[in-house]
Structure formats: structure tokens, C-alpha cells
N, CA, C and O atoms as a Maestro MAE file, in Angstrom:
{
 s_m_m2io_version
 :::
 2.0.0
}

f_m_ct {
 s_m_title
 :::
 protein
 m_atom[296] {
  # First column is atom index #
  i_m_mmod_type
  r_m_x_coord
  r_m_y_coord
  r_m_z_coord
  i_m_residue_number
  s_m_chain_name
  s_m_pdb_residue_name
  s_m_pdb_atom_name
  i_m_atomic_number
  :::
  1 25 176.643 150.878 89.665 1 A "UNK " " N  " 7
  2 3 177.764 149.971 89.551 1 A "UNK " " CA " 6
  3 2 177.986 149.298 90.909 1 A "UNK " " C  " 6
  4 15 177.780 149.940 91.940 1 A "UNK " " O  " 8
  5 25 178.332 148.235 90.938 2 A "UNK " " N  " 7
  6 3 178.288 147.016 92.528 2 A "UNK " " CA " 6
  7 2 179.684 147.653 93.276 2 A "UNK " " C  " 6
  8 15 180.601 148.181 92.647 2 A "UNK " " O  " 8
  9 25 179.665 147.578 93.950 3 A "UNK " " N  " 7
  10 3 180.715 147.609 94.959 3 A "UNK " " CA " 6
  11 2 181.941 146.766 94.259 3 A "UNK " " C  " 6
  12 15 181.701 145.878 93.441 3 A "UNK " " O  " 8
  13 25 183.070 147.067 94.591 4 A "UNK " " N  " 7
  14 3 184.013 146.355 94.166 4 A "UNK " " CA " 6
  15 2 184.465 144.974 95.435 4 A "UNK " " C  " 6
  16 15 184.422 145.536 96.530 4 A "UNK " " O  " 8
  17 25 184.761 143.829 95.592 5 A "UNK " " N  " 7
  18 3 184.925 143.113 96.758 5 A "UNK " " CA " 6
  19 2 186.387 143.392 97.272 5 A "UNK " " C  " 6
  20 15 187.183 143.417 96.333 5 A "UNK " " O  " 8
  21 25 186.882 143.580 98.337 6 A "UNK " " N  " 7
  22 3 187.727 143.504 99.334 6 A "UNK " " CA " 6
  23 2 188.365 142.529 100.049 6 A "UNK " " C  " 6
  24 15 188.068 142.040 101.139 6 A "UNK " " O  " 8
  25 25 189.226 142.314 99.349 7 A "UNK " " N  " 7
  26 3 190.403 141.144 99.725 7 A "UNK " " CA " 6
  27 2 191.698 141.239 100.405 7 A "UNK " " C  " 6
  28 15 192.574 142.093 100.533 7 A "UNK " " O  " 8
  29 25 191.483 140.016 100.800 8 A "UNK " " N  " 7
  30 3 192.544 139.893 101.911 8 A "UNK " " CA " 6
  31 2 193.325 138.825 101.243 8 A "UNK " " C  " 6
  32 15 192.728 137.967 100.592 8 A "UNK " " O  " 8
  33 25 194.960 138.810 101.383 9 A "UNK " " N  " 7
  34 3 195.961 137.639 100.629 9 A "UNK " " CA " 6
  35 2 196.111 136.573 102.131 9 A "UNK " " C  " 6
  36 15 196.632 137.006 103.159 9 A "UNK " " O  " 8
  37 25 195.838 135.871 102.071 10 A "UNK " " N  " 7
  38 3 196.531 134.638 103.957 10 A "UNK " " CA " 6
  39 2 197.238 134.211 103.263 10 A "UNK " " C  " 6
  40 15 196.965 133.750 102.154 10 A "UNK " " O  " 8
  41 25 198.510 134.287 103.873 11 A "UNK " " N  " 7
  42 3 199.738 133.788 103.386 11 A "UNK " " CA " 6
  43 2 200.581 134.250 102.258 11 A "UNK " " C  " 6
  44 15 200.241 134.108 101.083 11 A "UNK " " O  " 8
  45 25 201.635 134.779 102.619 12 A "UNK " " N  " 7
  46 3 202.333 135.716 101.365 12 A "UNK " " CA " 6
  47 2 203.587 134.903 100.965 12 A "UNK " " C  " 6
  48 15 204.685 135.438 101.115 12 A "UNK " " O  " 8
  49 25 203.494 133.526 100.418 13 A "UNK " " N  " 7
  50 3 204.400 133.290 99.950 13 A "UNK " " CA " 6
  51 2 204.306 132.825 98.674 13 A "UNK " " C  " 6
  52 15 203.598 133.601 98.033 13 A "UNK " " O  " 8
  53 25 204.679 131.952 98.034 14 A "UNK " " N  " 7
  54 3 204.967 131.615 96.299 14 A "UNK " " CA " 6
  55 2 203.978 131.608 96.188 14 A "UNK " " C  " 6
  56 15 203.631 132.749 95.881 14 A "UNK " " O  " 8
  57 25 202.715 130.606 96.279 15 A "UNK " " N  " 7
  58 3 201.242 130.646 95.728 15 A "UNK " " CA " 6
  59 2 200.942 131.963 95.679 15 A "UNK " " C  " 6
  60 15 200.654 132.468 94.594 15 A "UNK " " O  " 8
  61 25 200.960 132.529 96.557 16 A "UNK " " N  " 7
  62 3 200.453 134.374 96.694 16 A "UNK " " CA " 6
  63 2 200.653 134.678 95.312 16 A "UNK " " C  " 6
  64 15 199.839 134.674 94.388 16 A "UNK " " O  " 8
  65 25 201.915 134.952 95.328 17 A "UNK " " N  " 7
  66 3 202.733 135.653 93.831 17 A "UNK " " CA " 6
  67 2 202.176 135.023 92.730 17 A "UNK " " C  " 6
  68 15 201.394 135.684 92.047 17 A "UNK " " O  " 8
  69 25 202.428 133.844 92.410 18 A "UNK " " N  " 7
  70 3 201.969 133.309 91.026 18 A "UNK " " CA " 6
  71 2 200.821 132.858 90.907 18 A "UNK " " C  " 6
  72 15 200.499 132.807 89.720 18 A "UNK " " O  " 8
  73 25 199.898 132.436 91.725 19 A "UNK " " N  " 7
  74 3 198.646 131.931 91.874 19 A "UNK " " CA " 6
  75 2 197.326 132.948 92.224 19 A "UNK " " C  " 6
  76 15 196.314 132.941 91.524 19 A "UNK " " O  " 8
  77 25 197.491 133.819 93.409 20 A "UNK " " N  " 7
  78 3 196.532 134.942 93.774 20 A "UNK " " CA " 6
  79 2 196.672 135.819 93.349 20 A "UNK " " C  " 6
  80 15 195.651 136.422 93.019 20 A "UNK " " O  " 8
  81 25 198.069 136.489 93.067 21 A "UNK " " N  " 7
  82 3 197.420 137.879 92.560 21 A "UNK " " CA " 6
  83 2 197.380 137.875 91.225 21 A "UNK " " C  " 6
  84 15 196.750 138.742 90.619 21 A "UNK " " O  " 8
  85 25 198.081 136.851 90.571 22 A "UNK " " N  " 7
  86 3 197.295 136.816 88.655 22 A "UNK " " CA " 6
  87 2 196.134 136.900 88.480 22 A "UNK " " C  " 6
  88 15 195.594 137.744 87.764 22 A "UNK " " O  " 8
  89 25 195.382 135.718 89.342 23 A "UNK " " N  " 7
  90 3 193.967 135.571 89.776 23 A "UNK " " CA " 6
  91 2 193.032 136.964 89.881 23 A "UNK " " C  " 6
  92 15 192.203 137.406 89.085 23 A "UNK " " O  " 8
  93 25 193.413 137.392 90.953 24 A "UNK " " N  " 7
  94 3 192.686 139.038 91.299 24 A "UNK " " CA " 6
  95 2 192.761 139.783 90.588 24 A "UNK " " C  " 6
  96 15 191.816 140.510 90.282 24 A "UNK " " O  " 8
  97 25 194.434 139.881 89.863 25 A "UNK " " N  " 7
  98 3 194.569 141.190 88.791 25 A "UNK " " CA " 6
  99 2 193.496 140.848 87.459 25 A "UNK " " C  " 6
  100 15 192.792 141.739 86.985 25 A "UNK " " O  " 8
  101 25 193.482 139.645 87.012 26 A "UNK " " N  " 7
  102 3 192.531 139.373 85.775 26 A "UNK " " CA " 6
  103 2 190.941 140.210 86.239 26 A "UNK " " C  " 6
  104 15 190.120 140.755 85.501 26 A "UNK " " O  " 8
  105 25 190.939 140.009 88.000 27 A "UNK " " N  " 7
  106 3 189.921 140.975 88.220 27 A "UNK " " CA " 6
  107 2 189.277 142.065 88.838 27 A "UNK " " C  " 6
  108 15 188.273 142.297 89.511 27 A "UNK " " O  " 8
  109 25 190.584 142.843 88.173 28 A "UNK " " N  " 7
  110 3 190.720 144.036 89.074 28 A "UNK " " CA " 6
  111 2 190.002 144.781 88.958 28 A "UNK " " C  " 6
  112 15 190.140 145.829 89.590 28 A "UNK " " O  " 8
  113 25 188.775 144.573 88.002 29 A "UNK " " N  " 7
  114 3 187.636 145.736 87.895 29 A "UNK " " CA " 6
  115 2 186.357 145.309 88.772 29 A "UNK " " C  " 6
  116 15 185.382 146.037 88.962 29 A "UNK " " O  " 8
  117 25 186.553 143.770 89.367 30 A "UNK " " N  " 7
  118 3 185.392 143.513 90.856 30 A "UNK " " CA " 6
  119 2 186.069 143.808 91.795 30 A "UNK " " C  " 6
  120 15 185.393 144.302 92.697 30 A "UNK " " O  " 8
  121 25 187.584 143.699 92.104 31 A "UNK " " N  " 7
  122 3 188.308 143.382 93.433 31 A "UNK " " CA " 6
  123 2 189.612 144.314 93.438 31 A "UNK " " C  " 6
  124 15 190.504 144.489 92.608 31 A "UNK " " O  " 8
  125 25 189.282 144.998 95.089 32 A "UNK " " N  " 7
  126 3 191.014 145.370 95.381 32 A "UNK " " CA " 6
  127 2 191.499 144.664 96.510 32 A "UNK " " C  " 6
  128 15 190.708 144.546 97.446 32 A "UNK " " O  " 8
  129 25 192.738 144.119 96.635 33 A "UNK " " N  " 7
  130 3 193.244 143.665 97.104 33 A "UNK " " CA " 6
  131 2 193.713 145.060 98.617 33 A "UNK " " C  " 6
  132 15 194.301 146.136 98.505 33 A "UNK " " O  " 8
  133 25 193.276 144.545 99.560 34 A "UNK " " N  " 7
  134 3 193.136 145.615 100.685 34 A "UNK " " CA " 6
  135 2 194.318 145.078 101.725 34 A "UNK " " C  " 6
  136 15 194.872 145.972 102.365 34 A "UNK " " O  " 8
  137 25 194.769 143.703 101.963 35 A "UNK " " N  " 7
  138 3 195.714 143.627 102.818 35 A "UNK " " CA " 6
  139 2 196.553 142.266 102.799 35 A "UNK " " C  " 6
  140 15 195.901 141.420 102.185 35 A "UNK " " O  " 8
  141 25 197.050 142.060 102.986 36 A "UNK " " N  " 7
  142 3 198.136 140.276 103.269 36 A "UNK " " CA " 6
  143 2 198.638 140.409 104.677 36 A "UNK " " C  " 6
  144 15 199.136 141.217 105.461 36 A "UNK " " O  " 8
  145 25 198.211 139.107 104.556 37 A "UNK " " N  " 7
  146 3 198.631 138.658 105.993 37 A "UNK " " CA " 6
  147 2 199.558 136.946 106.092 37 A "UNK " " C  " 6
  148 15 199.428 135.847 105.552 37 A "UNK " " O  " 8
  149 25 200.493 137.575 107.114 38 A "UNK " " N  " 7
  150 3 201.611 135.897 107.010 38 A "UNK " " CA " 6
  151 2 201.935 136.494 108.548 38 A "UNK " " C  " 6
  152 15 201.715 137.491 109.236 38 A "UNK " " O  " 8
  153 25 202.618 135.176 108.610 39 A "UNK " " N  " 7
  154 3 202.886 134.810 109.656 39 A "UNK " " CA " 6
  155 2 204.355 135.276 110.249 39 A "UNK " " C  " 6
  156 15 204.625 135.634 111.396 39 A "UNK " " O  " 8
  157 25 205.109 135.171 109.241 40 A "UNK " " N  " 7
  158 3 206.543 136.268 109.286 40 A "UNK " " CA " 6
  159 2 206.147 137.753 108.527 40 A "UNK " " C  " 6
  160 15 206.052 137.964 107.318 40 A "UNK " " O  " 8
  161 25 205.987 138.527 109.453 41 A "UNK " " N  " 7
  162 3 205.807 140.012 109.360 41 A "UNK " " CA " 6
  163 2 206.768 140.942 108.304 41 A "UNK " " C  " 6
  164 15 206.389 141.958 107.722 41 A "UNK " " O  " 8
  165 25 208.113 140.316 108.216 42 A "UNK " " N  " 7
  166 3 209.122 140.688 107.028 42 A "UNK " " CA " 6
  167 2 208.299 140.312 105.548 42 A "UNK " " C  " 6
  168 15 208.115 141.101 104.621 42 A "UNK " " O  " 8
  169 25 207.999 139.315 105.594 43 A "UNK " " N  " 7
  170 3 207.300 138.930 104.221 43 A "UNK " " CA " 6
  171 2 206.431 139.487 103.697 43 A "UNK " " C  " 6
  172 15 206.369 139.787 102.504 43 A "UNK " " O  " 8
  173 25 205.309 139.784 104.900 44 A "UNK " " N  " 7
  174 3 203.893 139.949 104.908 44 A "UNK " " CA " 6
  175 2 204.308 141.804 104.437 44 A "UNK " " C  " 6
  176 15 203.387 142.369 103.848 44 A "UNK " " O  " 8
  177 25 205.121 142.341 104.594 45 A "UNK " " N  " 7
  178 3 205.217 143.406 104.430 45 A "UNK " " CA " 6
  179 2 205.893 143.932 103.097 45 A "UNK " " C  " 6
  180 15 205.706 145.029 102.569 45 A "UNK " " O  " 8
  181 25 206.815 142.788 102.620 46 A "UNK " " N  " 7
  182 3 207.353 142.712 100.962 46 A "UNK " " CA " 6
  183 2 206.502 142.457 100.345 46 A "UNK " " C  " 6
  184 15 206.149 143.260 99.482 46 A "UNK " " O  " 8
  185 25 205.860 141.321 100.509 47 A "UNK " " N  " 7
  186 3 204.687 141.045 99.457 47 A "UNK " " CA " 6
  187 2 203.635 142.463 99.659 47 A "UNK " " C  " 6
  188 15 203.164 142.995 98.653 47 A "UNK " " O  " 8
  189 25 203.462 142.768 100.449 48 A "UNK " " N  " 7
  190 3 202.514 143.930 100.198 48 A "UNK " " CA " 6
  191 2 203.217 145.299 99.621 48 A "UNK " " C  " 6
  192 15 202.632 146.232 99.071 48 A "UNK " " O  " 8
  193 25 204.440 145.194 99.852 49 A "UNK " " N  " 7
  194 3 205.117 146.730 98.830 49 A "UNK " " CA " 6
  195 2 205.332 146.354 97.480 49 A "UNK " " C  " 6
  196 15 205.269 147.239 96.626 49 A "UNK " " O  " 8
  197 25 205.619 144.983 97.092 50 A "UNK " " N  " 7
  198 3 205.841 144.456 95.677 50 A "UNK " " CA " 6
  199 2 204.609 144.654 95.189 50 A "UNK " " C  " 6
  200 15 204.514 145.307 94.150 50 A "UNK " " O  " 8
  201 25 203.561 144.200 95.750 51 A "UNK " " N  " 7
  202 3 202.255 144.562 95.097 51 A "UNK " " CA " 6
  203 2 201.155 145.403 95.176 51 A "UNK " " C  " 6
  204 15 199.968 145.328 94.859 51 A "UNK " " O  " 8
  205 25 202.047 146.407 95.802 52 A "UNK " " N  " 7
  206 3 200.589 147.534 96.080 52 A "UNK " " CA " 6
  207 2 199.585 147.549 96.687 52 A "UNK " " C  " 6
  208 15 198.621 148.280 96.459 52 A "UNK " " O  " 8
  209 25 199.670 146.890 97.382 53 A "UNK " " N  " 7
  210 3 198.737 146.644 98.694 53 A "UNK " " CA " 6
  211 2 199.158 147.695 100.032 53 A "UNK " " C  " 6
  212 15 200.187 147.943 100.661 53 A "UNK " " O  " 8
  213 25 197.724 148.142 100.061 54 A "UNK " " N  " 7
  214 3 197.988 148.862 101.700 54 A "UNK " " CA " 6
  215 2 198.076 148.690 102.421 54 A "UNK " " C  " 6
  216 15 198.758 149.537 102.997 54 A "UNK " " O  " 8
  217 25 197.572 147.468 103.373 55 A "UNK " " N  " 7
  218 3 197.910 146.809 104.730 55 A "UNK " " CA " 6
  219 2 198.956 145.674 104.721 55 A "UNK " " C  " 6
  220 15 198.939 144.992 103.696 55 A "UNK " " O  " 8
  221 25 199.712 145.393 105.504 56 A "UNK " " N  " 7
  222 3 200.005 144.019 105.675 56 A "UNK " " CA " 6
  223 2 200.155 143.579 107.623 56 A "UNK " " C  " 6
  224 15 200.265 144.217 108.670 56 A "UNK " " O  " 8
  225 25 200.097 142.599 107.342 57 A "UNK " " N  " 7
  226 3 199.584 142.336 108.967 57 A "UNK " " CA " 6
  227 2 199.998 140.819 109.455 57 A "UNK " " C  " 6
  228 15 199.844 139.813 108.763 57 A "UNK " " O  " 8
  229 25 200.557 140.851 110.791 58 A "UNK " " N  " 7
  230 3 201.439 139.366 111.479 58 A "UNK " " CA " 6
  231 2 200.345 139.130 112.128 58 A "UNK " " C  " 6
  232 15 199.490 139.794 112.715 58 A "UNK " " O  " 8
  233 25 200.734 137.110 111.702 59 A "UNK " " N  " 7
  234 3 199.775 136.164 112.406 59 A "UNK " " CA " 6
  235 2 198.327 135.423 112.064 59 A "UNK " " C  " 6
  236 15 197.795 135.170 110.983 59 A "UNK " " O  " 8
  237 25 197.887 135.166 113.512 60 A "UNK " " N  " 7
  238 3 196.457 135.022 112.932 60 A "UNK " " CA " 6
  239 2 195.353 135.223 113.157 60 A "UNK " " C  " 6
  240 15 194.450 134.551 112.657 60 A "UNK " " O  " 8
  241 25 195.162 136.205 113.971 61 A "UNK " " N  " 7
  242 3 193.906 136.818 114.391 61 A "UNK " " CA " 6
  243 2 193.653 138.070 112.927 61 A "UNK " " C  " 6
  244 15 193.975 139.251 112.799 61 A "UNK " " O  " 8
  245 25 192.710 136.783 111.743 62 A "UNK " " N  " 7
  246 3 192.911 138.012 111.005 62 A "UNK " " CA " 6
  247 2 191.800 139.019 111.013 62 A "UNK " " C  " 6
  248 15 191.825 140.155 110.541 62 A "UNK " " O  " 8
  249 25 190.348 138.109 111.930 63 A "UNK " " N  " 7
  250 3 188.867 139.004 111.843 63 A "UNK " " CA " 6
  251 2 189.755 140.137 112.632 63 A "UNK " " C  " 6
  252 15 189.859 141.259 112.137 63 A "UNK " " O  " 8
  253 25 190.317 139.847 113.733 64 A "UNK " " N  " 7
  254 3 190.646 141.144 114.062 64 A "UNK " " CA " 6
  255 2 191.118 142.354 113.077 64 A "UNK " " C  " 6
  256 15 190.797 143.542 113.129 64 A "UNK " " O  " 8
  257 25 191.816 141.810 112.336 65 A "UNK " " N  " 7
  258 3 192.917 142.890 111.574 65 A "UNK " " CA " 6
  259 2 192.209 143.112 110.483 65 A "UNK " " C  " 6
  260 15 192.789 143.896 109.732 65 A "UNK " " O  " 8
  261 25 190.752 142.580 109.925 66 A "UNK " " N  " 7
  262 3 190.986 143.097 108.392 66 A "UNK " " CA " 6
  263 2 189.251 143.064 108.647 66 A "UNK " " C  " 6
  264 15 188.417 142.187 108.421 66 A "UNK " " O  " 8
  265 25 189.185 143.932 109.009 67 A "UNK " " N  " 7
  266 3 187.956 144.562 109.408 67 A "UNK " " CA " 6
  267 2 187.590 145.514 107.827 67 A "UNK " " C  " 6
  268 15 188.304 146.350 107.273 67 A "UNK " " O  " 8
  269 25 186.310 145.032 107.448 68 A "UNK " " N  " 7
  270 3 185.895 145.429 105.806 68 A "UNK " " CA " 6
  271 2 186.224 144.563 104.780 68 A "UNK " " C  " 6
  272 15 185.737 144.766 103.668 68 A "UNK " " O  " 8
  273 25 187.190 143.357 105.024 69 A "UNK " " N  " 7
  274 3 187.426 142.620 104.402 69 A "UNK " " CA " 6
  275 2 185.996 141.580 103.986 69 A "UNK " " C  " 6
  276 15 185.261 141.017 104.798 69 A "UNK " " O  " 8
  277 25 185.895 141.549 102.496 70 A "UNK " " N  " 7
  278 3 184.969 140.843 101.821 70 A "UNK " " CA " 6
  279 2 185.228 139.023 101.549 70 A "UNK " " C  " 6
  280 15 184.478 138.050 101.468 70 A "UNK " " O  " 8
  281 25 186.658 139.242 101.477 71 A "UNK " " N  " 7
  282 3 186.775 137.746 100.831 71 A "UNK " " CA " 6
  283 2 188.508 137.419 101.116 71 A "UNK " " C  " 6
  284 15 189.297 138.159 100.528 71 A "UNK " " O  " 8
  285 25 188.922 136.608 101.777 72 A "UNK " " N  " 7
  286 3 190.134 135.750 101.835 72 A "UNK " " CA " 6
  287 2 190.833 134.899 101.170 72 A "UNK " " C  " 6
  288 15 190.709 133.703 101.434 72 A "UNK " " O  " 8
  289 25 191.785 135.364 100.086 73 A "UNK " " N  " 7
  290 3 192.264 134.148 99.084 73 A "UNK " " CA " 6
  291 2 193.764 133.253 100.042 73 A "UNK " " C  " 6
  292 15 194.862 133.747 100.299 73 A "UNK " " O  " 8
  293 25 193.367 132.154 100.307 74 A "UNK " " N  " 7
  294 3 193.968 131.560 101.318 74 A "UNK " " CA " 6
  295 2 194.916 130.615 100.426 74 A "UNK " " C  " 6
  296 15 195.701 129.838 100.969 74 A "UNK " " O  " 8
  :::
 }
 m_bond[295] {
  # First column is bond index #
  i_m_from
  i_m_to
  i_m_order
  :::
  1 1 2 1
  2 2 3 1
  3 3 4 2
  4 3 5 1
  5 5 6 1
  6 6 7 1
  7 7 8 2
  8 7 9 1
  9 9 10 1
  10 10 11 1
  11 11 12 2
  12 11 13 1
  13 13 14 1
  14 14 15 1
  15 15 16 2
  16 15 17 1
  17 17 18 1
  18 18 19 1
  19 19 20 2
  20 19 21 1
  21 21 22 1
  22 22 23 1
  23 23 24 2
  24 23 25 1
  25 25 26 1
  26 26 27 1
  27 27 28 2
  28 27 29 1
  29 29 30 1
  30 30 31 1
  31 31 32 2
  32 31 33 1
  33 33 34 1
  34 34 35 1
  35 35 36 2
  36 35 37 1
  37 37 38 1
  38 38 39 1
  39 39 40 2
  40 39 41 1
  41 41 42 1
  42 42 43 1
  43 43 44 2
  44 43 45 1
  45 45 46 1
  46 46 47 1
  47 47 48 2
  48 47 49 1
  49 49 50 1
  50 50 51 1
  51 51 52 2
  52 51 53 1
  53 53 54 1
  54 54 55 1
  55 55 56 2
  56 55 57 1
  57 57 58 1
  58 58 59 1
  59 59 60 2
  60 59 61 1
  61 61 62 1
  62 62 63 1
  63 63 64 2
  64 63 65 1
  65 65 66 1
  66 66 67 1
  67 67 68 2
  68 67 69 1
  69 69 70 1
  70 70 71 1
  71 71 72 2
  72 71 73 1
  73 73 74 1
  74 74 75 1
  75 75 76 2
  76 75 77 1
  77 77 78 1
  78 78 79 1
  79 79 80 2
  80 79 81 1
  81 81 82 1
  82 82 83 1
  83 83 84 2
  84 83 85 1
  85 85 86 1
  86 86 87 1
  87 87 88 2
  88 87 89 1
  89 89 90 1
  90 90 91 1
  91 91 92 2
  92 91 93 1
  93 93 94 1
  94 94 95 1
  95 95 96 2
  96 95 97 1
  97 97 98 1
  98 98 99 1
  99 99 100 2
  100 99 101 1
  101 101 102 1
  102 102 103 1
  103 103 104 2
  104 103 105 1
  105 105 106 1
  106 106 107 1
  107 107 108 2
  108 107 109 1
  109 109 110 1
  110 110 111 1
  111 111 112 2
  112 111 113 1
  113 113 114 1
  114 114 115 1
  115 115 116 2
  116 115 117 1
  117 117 118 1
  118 118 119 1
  119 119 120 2
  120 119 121 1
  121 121 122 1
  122 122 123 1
  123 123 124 2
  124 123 125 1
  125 125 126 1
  126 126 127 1
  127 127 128 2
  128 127 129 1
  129 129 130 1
  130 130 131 1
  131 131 132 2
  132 131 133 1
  133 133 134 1
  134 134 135 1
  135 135 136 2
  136 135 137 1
  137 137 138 1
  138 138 139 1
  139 139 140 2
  140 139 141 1
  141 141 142 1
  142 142 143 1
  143 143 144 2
  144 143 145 1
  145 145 146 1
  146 146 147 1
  147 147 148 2
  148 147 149 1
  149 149 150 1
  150 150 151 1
  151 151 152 2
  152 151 153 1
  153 153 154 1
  154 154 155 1
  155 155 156 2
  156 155 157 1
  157 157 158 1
  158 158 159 1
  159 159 160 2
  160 159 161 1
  161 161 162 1
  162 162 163 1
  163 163 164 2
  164 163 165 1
  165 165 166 1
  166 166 167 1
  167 167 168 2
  168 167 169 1
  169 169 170 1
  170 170 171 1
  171 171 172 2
  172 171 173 1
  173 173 174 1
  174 174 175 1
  175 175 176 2
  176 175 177 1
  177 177 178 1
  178 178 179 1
  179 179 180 2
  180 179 181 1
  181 181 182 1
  182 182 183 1
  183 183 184 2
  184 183 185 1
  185 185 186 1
  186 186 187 1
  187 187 188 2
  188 187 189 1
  189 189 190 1
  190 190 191 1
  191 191 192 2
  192 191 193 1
  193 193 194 1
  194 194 195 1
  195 195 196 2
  196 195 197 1
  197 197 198 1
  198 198 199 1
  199 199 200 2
  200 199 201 1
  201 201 202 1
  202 202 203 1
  203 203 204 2
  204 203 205 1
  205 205 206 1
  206 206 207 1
  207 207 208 2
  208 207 209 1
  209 209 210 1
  210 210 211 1
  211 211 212 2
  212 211 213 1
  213 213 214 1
  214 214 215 1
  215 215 216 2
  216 215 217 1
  217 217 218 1
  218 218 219 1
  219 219 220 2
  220 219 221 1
  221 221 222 1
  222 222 223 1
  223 223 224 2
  224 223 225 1
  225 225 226 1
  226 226 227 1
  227 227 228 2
  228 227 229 1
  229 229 230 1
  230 230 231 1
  231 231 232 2
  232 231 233 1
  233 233 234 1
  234 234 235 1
  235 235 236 2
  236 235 237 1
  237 237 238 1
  238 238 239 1
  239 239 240 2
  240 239 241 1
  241 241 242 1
  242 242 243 1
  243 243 244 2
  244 243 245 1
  245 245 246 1
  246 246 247 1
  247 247 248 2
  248 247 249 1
  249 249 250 1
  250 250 251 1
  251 251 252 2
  252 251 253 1
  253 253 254 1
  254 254 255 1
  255 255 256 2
  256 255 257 1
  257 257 258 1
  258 258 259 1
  259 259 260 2
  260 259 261 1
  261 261 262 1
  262 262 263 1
  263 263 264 2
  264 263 265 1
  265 265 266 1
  266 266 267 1
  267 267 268 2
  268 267 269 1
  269 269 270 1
  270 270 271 1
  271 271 272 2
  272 271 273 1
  273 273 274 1
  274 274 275 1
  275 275 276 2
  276 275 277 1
  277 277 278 1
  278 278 279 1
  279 279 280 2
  280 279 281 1
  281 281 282 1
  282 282 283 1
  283 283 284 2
  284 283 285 1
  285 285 286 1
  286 286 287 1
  287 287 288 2
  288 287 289 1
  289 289 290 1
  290 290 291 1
  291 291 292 2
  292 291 293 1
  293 293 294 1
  294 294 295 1
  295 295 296 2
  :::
 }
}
């Protein structure tokens, strides 16, 4: 069975919610959603407890921060 891909959310605001993670959840048997990242750190950290995500992370150095990350839904 393939690896599942590893995603990262850029930007946790309205598109996030209604646009990316419908998107991902339809494919949650290729992809887990591994971290979100925004630019206000309050957000970046709601959107990741609303949705079950384990990381969330301020700014934009994101190669730094999301090290294993497969794919960026921006």
C-alpha cells in the first residue's frame, strides 16, 4: 500500500475551512493533513484544534517548520 501524502494547510483562514479541508477529507485515505501554517499564530492554532491537526506554526519560513511535509495546499 503507497504511503499516504503529508500536508501542510498555508493559510488558515475561510478558504482553509470550506475549500481545503473538504478537499483533503474526500481524501483522507491518500492524505493526512500534518500541519497549518498562518501568519497570526492565534488562528493558525484554532484552525488546527478545530481540525485535528497536529502542528500549527507562525509565519513564513515554512521549509523550515514542516520538515516531511509532501504537499502544500496554499
Amino acid at each position: 500500500m503507497p504511503r499516504r501524502a503529508r500536508v501542510a494547510i498555508v493559510g488558515a483562514g475561510g478558504i482553509a475551512g470550506i475549500s481545503h479541508m473538504p478537499a483533503l477529507a474526500a481524501e483522507r485515505h491518500r492524505t493526512d493533513v500534518v500541519a497549518a501554517v498562518d501568519v497570526d499564530g492565534t488562528r493558525a492554532k484554532a484552525f488546527s484544534a478545530d481540525h485535528g491537526i497536529p502542528q500549527a506554526y507562525t509565519g513564513r519560513p515554512l521549509r523550515q517548520q514542516s520538515a516531511g511535509v509532501d504537499l502544500r495546499a496554499v
